[in-house]
C-alpha positions, 0 to 999 in steps of 0.5 A: 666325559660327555659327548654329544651324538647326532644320529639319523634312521629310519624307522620303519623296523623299529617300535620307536626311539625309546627302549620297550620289553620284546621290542627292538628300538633305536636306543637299544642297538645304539646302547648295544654298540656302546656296550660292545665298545666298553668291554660290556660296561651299560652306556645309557643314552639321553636322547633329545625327545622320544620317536613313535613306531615307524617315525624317522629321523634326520637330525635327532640328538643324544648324549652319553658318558664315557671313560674311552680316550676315543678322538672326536672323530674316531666315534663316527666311525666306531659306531658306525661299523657296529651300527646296522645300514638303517641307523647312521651316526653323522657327528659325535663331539665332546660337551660339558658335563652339565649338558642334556640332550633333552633339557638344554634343547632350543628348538625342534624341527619336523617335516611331515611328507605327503604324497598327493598324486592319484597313485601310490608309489611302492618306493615312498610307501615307507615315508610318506602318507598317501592322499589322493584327493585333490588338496587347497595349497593355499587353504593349507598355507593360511592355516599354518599362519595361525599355527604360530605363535605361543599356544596351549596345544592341548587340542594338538595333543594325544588324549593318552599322553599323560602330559604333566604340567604346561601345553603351552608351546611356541612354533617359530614357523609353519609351513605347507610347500608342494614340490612336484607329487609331494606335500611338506609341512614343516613346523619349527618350535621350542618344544612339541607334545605327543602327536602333536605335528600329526595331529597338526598335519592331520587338521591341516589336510582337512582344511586342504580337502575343504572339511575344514576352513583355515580359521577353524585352526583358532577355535580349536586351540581355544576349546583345549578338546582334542575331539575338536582337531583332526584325525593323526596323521600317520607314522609314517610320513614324520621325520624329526629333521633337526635339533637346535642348541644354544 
């Protein structure tokens, strides 16, 4: 049978989501626990999507097969007692055999967080980029505006990324809100390319900084020319907050 698993983790030990030689990943403890669970049987993961180095995750989504007549609610607590305090299943429920973690996905949400405040501060130093500049709230939010909608993302994409086929992507919301000492930007789509909401977030600061005008965000989804946007925000500051299912 299939069970569909809903993970969270922090990221910041891990080179990543996806499994890498002599590198320690999220889907290679999670693979280890399920193995140990199976008397040493591999159990691969399908994961809703990849996280880079040091991005975290509140929401992220995977499923697997399995043969083990384990009660829904029991798979919560056995991962959980093998999985380290930095990686906590929250939900595990029986899917049909035709579902995928990454194919049958409708939308996708991150949160990018930024702490703007003239200090650092050591204990969000992990999730959270620092700006010390005083950024344009306002600037900010008008340049999400145009952020939404159906666009070729081209200019929003990792120039090494090796996408094949459509850059076209629809962001049903984006926004930028200050909650005390803290930027979040949070954007909502059905799908997302390699670096995208960094580079996203990382335009969106020059436009708070006054590099950067919010209409300036239309003339570079047109050129298609990643040299036209901003620099890559951090890992860091990135959370992939929820993953949606018809």
């Amino acid at each position: 049978m299939r069970m569909l698993a809903t993970v969270s983790y922090d990221g910041t030990a891990y080179a990543g989501y996806q499994v890498q030689p002599n590198a320690v990943t999220i889907q290679e403890i999670i693979e280890k626990c399920l193995r140990k669970m199976h008397k040493g049987q591999a159990i691969r993961i399908h994961a809703s999507g990849r996280t880079d180095a040091k991005v975290h995750a509140i929401g992220q989504t995977f499923h697997f097969d399995t043969n083990l007549a384990i009660p829904e609610h029991n798979w919560k607590q056995a991962l959980n007692a093998l999985l380290p305090n930095d990686i906590f299943i929250s939900s595990v429920q029986q899917v049909a055999d035709d579902f995928h973690a990454r194919f049958d996905v409708t939308a996708k949400e991150y949160r990018y967080y930024v702490r703007n405040a003239k200090d650092q501060d050591v204990f969000q130093r992990n999730y959270s980029f620092h700006v010390g500049e005083t950024m344009n709230l306002a600037k900010m939010q008008q340049a999400c505006h145009f952020i939404e909608g159906e666009h070729d993302f081209t200019s929003f994409c990792a120039a090494n990324a090796g996408v094949k086929g459509s850059k076209v992507r629809t962001i049903y919301q984006a926004t930028c809100e200050k909650n005390r000492d803290t930027l979040i930007f949070t954007f909502k789509g059905s799908g997302f390319l390699y670096n995208m909401v960094r580079i996203l977030v990382g335009t969106l600061l020059e436009i708070g900084k006054g590099k950067r005008e919010p209409s300036d965000i239309v003339e570079i989804l047109t050129s298609k020319d990643r040299t036209k946007a901003g620099r890559t925000a951090p890992a860091h500051g990135l959370f992939l907050q929820s993953v949606t299912y018809q």
